[in-house]
C-alpha positions in Angstrom: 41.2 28.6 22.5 42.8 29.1 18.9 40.5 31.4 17.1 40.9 28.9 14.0 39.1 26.3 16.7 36.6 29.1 17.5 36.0 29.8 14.4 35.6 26.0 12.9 33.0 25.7 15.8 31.0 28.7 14.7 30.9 27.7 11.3 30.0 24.3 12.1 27.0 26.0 14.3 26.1 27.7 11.3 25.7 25.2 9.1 24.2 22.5 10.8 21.0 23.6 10.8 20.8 24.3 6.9 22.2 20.5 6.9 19.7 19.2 8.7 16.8 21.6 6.7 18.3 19.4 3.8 18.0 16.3 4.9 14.6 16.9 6.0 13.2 18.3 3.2 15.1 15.1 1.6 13.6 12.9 3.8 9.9 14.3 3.3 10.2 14.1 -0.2 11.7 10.6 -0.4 8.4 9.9 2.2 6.2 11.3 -0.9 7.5 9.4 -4.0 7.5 6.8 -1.6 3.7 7.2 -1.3 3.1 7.8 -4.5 4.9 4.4 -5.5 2.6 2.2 -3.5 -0.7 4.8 -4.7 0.4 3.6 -8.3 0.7 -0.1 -7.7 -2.4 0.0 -5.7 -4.2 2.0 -8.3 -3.7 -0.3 -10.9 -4.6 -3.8 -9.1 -7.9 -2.0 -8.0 -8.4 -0.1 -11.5 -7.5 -3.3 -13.3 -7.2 -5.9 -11.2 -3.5 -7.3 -12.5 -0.5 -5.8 -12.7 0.6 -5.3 -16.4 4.2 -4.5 -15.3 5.2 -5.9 -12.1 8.6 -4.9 -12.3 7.9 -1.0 -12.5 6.4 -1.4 -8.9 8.6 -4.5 -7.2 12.1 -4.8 -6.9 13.4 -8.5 -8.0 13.3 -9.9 -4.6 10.2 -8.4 -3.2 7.8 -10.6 -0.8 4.4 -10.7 0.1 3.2 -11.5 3.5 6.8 -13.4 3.8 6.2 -15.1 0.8 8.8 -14.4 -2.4 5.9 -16.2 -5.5 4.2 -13.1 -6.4 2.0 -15.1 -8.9 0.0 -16.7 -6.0 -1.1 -13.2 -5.3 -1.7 -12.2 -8.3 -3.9 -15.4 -8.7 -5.8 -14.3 -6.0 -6.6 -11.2 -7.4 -7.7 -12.4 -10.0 -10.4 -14.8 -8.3 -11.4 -11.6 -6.4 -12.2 -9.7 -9.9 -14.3 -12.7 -11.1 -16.2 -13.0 -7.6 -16.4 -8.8 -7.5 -16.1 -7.3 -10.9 -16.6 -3.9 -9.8 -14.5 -4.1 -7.2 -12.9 -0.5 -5.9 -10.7 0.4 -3.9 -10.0 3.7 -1.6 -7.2 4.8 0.1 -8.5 6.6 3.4 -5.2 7.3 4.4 -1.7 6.7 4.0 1.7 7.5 6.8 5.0 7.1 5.8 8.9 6.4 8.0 11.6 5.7 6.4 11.4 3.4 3.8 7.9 2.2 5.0 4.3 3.3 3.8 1.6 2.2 5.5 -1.7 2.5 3.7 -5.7 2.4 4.8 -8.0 1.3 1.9 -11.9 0.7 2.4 -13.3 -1.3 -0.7 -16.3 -2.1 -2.4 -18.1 -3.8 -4.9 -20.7 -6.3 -5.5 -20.5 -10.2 -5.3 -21.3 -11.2 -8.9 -19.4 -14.5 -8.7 -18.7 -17.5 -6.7 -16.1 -16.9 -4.2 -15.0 -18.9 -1.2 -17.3 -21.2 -2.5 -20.3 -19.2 -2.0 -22.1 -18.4 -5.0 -23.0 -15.0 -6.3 -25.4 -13.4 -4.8 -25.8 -9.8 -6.0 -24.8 -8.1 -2.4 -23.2 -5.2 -1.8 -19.8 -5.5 0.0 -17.6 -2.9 1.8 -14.7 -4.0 3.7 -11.1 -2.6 5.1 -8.0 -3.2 4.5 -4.3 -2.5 5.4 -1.1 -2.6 3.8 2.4 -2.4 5.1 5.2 -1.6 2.4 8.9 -1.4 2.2 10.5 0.9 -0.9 14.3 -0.1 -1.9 15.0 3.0 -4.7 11.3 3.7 -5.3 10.2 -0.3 -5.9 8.3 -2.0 -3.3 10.3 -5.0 -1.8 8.8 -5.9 1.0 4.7 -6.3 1.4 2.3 -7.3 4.5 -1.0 -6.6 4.1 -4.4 -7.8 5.4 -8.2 -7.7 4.5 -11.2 -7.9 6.9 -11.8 -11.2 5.4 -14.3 -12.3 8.5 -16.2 -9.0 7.3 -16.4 -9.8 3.8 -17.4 -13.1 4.3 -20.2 -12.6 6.6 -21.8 -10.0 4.2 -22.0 -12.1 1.2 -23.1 -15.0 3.4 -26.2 -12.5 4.8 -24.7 -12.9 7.6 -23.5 -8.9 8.4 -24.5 -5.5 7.5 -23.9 -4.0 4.8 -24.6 -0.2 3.4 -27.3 -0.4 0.3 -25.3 2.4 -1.9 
């Protein structure tokens, strides 16, 4: 072996591993802003309840649940506000891959108004939730989540247990 080769393949030994310590410290903190892009957005529709400036948080094309009208969600968001006022949210936990963030929320409030045609009836609700997000250059473009609906519904009905916080 030419000790040019030699020495191309010790260098290259060298370096790779302060490479790769790069792009993972890259990677981990694209992972956090990540994180802290969908904490924001969440935040502020459970602070809130609207989203004052969508497109800080959503890139042009973003979806939710497969559906590209963000206004129908934003409706229902509303009509969850007027049926639970104080409405909170908690994120329990949140993991993030690649461009994904996946997000555990627990929330609570009271049913102060009609909702699902039920009218209010002054009961405590807590219920879980999930969300599934995709980041394009720190906006969220892609959206799945889901509520335990079933939950929700059975409490304010009187139908489930609830705690009496």
């Amino acid at each position: 072996m030419s000790p040019v080769f030699t020495s191309s393949i010790a260098l290259a030994m060298a370096v790779a591993p302060i490479l790769a310590a790069e792009q993972s410290s890259a990677d981990a903190s694209l992972r956090e802003l990540n994180k802290a892009a969908v904490r924001a957005y969440l935040d502020e529709i459970a602070e809130r309840g609207t989203i004052v400036v969508p497109e800080r948080y959503f890139a042009s094309t973003v979806t939710f649940n497969g559906d590209p009208d963000l206004s129908r969600q934003f409706v229902r968001i509303a009509e969850m506000r007027r049926a639970f006022p104080d409405l909170k949210m908690t994120i329990e936990q949140q993991i993030a891959e690649g461009p994904w963030v996946a997000t555990r929320v627990t929330y609570r409030g009271t049913h102060a108004g009609e909702f699902a045609g039920i009218p209010a009836t002054g009961r405590r609700v807590v219920y879980a939730g999930t969300a599934m997000d995709r980041l394009e250059n720190g906006k969220v473009a892609e959206m799945w989540h889901t509520a335990n609906m079933h939950l929700l519904l059975r409490q304010i009905a009187g139908d489930g247990s609830l705690p009496q916080k």
